[in-house]
C-alpha positions in Angstrom: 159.6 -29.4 191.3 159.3 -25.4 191.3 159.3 -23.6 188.1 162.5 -21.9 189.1 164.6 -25.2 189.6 165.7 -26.1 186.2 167.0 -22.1 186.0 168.9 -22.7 190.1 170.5 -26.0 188.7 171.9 -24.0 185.9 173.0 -21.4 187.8 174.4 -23.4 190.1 176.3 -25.4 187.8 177.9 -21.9 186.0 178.5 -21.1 189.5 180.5 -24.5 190.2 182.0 -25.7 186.7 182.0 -22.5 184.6 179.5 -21.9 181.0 180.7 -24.3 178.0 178.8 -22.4 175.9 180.8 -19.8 173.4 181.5 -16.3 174.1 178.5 -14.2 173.7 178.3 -10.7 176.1 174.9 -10.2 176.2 174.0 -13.6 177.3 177.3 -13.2 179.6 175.7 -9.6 181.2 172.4 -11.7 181.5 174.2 -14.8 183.4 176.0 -13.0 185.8 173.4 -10.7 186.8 171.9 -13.7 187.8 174.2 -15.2 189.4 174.8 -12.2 191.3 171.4 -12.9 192.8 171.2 -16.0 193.0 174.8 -15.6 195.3 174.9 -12.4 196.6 177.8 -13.5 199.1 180.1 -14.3 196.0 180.8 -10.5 195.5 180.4 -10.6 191.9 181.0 -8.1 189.7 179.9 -6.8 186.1 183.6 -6.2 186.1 185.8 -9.3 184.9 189.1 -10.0 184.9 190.0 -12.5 182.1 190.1 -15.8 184.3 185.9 -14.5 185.5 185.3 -14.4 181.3 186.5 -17.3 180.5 184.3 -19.0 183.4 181.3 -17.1 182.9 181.2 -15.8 179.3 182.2 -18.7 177.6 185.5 -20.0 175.9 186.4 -19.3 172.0 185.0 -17.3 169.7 180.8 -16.2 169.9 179.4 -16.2 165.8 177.1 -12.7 166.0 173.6 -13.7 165.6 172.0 -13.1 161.6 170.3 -9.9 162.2 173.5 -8.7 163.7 175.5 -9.4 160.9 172.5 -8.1 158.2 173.0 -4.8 160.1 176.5 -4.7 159.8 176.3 -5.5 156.0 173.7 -2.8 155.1 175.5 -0.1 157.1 179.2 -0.7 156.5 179.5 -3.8 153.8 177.2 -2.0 150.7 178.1 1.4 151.7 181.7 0.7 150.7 180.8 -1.2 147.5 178.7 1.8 146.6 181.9 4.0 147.2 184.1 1.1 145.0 181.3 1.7 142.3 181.9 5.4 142.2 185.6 5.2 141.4 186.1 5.5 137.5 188.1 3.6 134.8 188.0 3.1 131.2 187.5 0.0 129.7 190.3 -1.8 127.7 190.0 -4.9 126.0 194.1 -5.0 126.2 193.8 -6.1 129.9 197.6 -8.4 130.6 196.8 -10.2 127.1 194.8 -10.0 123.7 191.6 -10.5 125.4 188.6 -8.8 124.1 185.2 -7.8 124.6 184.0 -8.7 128.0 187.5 -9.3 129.4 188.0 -5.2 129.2 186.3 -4.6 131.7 188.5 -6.6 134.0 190.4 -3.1 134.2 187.5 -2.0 136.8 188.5 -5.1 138.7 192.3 -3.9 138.8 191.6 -0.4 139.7 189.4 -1.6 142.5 191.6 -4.0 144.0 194.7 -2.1 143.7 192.7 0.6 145.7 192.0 -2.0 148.5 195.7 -3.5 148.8 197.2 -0.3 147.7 195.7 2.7 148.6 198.8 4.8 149.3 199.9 4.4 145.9 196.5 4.6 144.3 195.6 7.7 145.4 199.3 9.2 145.0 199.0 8.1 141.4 195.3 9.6 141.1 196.8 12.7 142.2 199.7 12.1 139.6 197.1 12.2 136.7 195.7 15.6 137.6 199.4 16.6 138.3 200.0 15.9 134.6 197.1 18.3 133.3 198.3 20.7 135.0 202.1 20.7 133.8 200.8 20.3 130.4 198.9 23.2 130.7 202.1 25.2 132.1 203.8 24.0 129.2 200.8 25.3 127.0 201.3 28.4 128.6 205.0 29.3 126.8 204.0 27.9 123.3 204.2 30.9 120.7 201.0 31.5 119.4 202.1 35.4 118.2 201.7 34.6 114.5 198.0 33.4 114.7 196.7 37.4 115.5 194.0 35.6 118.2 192.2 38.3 120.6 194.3 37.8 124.4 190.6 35.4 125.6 191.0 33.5 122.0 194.6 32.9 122.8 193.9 31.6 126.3 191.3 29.3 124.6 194.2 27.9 122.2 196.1 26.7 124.6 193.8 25.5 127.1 192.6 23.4 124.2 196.7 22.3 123.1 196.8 21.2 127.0 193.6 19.2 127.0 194.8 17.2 123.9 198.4 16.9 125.3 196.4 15.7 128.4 194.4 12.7 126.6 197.5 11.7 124.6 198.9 11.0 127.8 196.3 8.0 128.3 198.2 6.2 125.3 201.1 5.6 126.3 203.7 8.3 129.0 207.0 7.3 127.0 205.4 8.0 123.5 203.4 11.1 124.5 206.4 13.3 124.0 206.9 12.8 120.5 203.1 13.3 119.3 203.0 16.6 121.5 206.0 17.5 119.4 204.2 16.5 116.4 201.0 18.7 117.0 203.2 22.0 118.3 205.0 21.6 114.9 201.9 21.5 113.0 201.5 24.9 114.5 204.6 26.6 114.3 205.6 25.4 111.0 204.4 26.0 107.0 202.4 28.8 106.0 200.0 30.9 108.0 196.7 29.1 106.4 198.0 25.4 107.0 199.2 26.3 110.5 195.3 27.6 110.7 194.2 24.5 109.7 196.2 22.6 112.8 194.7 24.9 115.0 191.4 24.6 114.0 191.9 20.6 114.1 193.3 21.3 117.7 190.3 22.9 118.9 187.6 20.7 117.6 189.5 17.7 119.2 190.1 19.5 122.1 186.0 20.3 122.2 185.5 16.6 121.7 188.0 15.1 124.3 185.9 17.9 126.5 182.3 16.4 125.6 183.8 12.7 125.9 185.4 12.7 129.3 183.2 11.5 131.7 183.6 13.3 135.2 181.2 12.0 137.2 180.7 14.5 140.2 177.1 14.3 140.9 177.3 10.4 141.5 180.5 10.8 143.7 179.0 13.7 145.3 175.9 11.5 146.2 178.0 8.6 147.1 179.7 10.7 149.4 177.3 11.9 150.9 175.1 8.8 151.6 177.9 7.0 153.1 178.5 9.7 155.7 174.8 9.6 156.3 174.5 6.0 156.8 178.3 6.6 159.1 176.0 9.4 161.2 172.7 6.9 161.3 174.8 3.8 162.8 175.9 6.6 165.3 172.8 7.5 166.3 171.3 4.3 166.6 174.1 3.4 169.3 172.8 6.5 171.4 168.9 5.9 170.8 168.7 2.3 170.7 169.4 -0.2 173.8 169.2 -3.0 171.4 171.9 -2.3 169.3 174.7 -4.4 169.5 178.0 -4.5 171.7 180.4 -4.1 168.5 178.6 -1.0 167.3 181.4 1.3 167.7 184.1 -1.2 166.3 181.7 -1.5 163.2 182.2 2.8 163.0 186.1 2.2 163.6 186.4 -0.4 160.4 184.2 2.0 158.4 186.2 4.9 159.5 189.4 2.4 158.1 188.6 3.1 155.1 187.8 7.1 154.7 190.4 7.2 152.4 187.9 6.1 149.9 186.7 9.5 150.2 189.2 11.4 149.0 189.8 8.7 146.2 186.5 9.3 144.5 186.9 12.8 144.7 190.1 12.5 142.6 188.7 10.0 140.5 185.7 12.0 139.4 188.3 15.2 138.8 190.3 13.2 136.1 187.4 11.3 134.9 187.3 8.4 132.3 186.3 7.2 128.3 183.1 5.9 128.0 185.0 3.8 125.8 188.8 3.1 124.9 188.0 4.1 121.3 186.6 7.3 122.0 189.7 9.0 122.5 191.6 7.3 120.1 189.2 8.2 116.9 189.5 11.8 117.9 193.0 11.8 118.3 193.7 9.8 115.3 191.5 12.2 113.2 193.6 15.1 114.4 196.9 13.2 113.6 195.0 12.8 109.8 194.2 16.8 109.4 197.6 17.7 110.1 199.4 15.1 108.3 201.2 13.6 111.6 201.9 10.4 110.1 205.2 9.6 112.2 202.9 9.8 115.2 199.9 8.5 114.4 197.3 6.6 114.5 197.3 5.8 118.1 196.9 2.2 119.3 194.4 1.3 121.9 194.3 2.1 125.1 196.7 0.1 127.8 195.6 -0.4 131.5 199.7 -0.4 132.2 201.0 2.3 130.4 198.4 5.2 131.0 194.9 3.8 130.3 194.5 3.2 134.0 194.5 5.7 136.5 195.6 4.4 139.9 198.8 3.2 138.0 201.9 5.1 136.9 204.9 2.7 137.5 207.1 5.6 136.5 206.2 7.5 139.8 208.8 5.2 141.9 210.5 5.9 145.0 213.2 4.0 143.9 213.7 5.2 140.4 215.3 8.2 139.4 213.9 9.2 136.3 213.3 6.2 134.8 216.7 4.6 136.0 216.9 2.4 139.3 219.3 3.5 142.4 222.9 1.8 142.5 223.1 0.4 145.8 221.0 -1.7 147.1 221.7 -0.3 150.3 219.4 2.8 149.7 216.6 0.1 149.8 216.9 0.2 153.4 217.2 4.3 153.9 214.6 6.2 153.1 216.7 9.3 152.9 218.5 7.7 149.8 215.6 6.9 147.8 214.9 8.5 144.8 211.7 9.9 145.6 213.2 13.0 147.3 215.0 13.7 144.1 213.5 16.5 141.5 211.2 14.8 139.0 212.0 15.4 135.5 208.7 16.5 133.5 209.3 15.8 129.8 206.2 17.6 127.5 207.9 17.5 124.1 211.7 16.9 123.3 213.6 19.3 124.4 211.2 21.0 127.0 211.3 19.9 130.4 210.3 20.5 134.1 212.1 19.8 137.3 211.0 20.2 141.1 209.8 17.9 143.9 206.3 18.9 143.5 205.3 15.1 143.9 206.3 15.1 147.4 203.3 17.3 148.3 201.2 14.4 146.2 202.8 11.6 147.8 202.5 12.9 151.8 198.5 13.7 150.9 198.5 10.2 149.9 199.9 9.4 153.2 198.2 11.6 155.2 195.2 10.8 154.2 195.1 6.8 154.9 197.7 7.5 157.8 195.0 9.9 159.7 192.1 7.3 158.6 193.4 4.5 160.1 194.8 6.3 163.1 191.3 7.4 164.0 190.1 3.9 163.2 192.6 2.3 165.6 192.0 5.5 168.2 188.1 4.7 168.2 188.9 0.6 168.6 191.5 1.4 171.6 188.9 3.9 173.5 185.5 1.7 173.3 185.5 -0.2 176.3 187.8 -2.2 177.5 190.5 0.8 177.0 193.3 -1.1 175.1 194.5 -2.9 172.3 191.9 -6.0 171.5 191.3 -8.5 168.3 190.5 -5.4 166.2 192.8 -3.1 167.1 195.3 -6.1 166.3 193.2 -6.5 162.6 193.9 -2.8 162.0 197.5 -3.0 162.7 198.0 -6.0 160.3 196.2 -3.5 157.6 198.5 -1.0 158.1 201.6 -2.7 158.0 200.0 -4.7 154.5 199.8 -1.5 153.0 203.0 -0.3 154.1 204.4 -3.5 152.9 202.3 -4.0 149.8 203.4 0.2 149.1 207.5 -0.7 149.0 207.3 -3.9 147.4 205.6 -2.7 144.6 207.7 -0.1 144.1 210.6 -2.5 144.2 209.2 -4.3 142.3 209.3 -2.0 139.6 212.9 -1.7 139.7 213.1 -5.4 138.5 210.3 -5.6 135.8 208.4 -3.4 133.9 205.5 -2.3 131.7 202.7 -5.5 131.2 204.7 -7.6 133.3 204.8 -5.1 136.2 201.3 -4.6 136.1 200.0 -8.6 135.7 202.1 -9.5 138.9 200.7 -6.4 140.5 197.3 -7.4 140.4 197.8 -10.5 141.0 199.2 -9.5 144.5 196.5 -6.9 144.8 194.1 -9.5 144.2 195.2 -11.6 147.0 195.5 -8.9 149.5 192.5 -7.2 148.4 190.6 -10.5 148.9 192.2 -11.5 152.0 191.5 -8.3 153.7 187.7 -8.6 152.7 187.8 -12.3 153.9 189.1 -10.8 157.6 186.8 -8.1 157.4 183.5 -10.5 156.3 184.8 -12.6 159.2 184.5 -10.0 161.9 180.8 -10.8 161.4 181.3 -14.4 161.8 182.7 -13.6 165.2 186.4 -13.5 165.1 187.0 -11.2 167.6 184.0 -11.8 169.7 185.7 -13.4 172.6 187.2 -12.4 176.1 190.6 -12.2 174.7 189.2 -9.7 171.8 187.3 -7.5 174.1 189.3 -7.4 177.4 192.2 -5.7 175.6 194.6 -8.5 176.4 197.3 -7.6 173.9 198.3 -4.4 175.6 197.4 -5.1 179.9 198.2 -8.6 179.5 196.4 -11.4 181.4 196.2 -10.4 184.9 195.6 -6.7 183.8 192.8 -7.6 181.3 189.2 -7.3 181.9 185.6 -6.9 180.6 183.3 -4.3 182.1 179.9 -6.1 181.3 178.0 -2.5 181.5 179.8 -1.1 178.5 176.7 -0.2 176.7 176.4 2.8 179.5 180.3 3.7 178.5 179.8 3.4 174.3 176.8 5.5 174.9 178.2 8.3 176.9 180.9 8.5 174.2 178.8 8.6 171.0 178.8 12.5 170.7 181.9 13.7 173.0 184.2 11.1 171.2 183.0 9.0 168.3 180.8 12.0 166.5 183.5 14.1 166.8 186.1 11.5 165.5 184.0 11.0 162.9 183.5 14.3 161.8 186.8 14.9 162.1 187.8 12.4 159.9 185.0 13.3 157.3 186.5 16.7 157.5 190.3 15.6 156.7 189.6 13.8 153.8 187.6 16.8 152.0 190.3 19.6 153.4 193.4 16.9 151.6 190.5 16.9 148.3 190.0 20.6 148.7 193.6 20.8 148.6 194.4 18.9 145.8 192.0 19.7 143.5 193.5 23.2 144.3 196.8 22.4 143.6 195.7 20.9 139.8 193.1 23.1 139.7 194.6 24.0 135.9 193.7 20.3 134.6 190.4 19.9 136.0 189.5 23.0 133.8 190.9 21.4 130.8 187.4 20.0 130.2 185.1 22.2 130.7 183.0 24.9 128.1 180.5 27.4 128.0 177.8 26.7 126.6 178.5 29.3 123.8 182.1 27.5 123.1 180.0 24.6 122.4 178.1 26.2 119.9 180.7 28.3 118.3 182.8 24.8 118.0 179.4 23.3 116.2 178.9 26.2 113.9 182.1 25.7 112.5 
């Protein structure tokens, strides 16, 4: 018996009976091209239709072989933990109950998977808390300060630092914060000149303490940034330089390109910052509550994940609510153009004193723009790699979108029916389940759930006499690596820090709530 037999009697019974092995495209490319020798009178082609892939390429669904999948983990899997990492919160030991201690710092586990099942309303409500500073620094803006005799730069300085406290008092609670604003701009308007010196004096060394305490953690974000879009640009390269790299390549970019709203979420994370601890900013404040006698106001209680304490949650921001109170027909549930979110938004900084626009539009469509462009150039870069079309992925990135769309209006509705800790326990408990199901689909992308001639012939939009599989694709994914994917991804890249820029431009007024000079800080000490 020839050497060559036992691999003629395999071929041969491919060629006859079809593969029973599982779907696996290399070993497919490697089968046919044989067979094509073997039978050069059968007119095969690299190019199957779906009955050919089934036949030659195996049935069901091909797990990716371990180095495969350790490459997918260290350049998409960690990357994205490393940007979850970067997102900031402030630990509570309220967390849903009494818990204490190590429980607090469950609240990182809320804001992270209310990012994942939730984004749209994450980042709208990130944007919200910078939205705040600013108003309250508007607000500052008006107080009378005439009385005090302050240099024009002095009197700037006054009520940047009135805004900054305003701002932290926020964190404690947004019904409440009203009243202790009122009771701090009436520990400055009223009694005589030398006690109303005192409350302003109390103002500003809060104020420079709130400033010192805040942690806004730009250098790590920027870093965090910054690596991911490296490691984003690495992958890339590698499908260009490297024949062995494998088939999925470019559907591994398009999930990491899923979620590029992560961007733009640290970026508004580390602009409103966090407490290194839930205490921090409740000593200060209750020591300026003691120095000018605010006793109806304070002390503060602790910090409360569901009522301010937690970024990426502001129930009151609903598009069904109009300020504070629920529409009247339930028929506006089911058009949009009745919804309360297109009505003005009533901004309440003490009693009596009040804004009104629709300035939370612009927050809300950057919210929406900003995961609606990432997952469209996901889905775009999924449809283009060969076979043109809508596969398994493209399918998986569909069912994202419509969970966040879902998981975005049922919140909201949700709202309308319960509020304040009970809101936010079911909340999480949803996001939990979404959050974790969505990992679980994206882990089993790995495991080879859309590694089959279904997946890859893009069945679901020519159907199964239009389907095929082009078995030279590498030569395809590698011609489009810099006249399509680079420039998606760049592209992408680039949207998410324009919508940032724009933002951060937008509240630029709160984000400069915090900071000093150096010489303010050691005025502040000397006194």
């Amino acid at each position: 018996m020839s050497a060559t037999t036992p691999i003629n009697a395999t071929l041969a019974a491919i060629m006859l009976n079809g593969t029973t092995a599982k779907f696996d495209i290399g070993a497919c490319l490697n089968t046919v091209t044989a067979l094509r020798g073997a039978y050069p009178d059968a007119n095969l082609s690299l190019t199957l239709n779906l009955t050919q892939c089934y036949r030659y390429c195996g049935t069901g669904i091909g797990p990716y072989q371990i180095w495969d999948v350790n490459d997918a983990l260290v350049t998409w899997v960690f990357p994205l933990l490393i940007l979850l990492g970067n997102i900031g919160f402030t630990s509570t030991t309220w967390f849903g109950s009494g818990w204490k201690r190590f429980w607090g710092h469950l609240n990182a586990f809320a804001v992270d998977t209310h990012l994942l099942a939730n984004p749209l309303n994450a980042i709208y409500q990130l944007a919200t808390k910078l939205d705040v500073g600013r108003r309250m620094r508007l607000c500052c803006n008006k107080i009378n300060l005439d009385e005090f005799h302050l240099s024009k730069e002095d009197e700037k300085k006054a009520r940047r630092d009135i805004a900054n406290v305003c701002y932290a008092l926020d964190d404690f609670g947004q019904e409440a914060c009203p009243l202790r604003i009122m009771c701090i701009i009436k520990s400055l308007n009223t009694g005589n000149l030398q006690k109303r010196l005192t409350a302003l004096k109390a103002t500003r060394l809060a104020s420079h303490n709130l400033a010192l305490a805040r942690v806004n953690s730009k250098l790590q974000s920027g870093l965090a940034v910054g690596l991911y879009g490296v490691a984003v640009f690495a992958a890339l390269l590698r499908t260009k330089s490297e024949d062995s790299v494998a088939y999925p390549q470019p559907h591994t970019i398009a999930l990491r390109e899923l979620y590029y709203w992560l961007l733009l979420a640290i970026i508004l994370s580390a602009a409103a910052g966090k407490w290194p601890l839930q205490w921090t900013p409740q000593k200060i404040l209750n020591k300026l509550g003691k120095d000018i006698n605010a006793s109806e106001c304070f002390p503060l209680d602790e910090i409360k994940p569901w009522d301010g304490g937690n970024y990426v949650w502001r129930p009151g921001n609903n598009i069904f609510l109009s300020n504070g109170r629920s529409i009247k027909r339930h028929s506006s549930y089911w058009n949009p153009f009745k919804w309360a979110i297109l009505e003005q938004r009533v901004f309440v900084f003490e009693l009596g004193t009040t804004m009104r626009d629709r300035r939370h539009l612009w927050l809300l469509a950057t919210s929406f723009i900003s995961v609606g462009l990432s997952w469209a150039m996901s889905f775009l870069i999924s449809w283009k790699t060969p076979t043109v079309g809508l596969g398994g992925r493209g399918i998986c990135e569909i069912v994202f979108l419509v969970v966040w769309l879902g998981n975005f209006v049922f919140t909201e509705w949700l709202g309308t029916r319960i509020q304040g800790r009970r809101l936010f326990q079911w909340v999480w408990m949803i996001d939990t389940c979404i959050s974790f199901s969505m990992l679980f689909v994206l882990f089993a992308a790995f495991q080879g759930w859309y590694n089959s001639c279904i997946s890859w012939s893009a069945y679901f939009s020519r159907g199964y006499y239009g389907a095929y599989i082009d078995l030279g694709m590498k030569n395809a994914e590698s011609s489009l690596t810099f006249r399509y994917y680079f420039l998606m991804i760049l592209g992408a890249i680039l949207i998410q820090l324009i919508l940032a820029g724009f933002l951060l431009w937008l509240n630029w007024d709160a984000i400069m709530l915090g900071q000093r000079s150096d010489e303010e800080h050691l005025d502040t000490l000397h006194d």
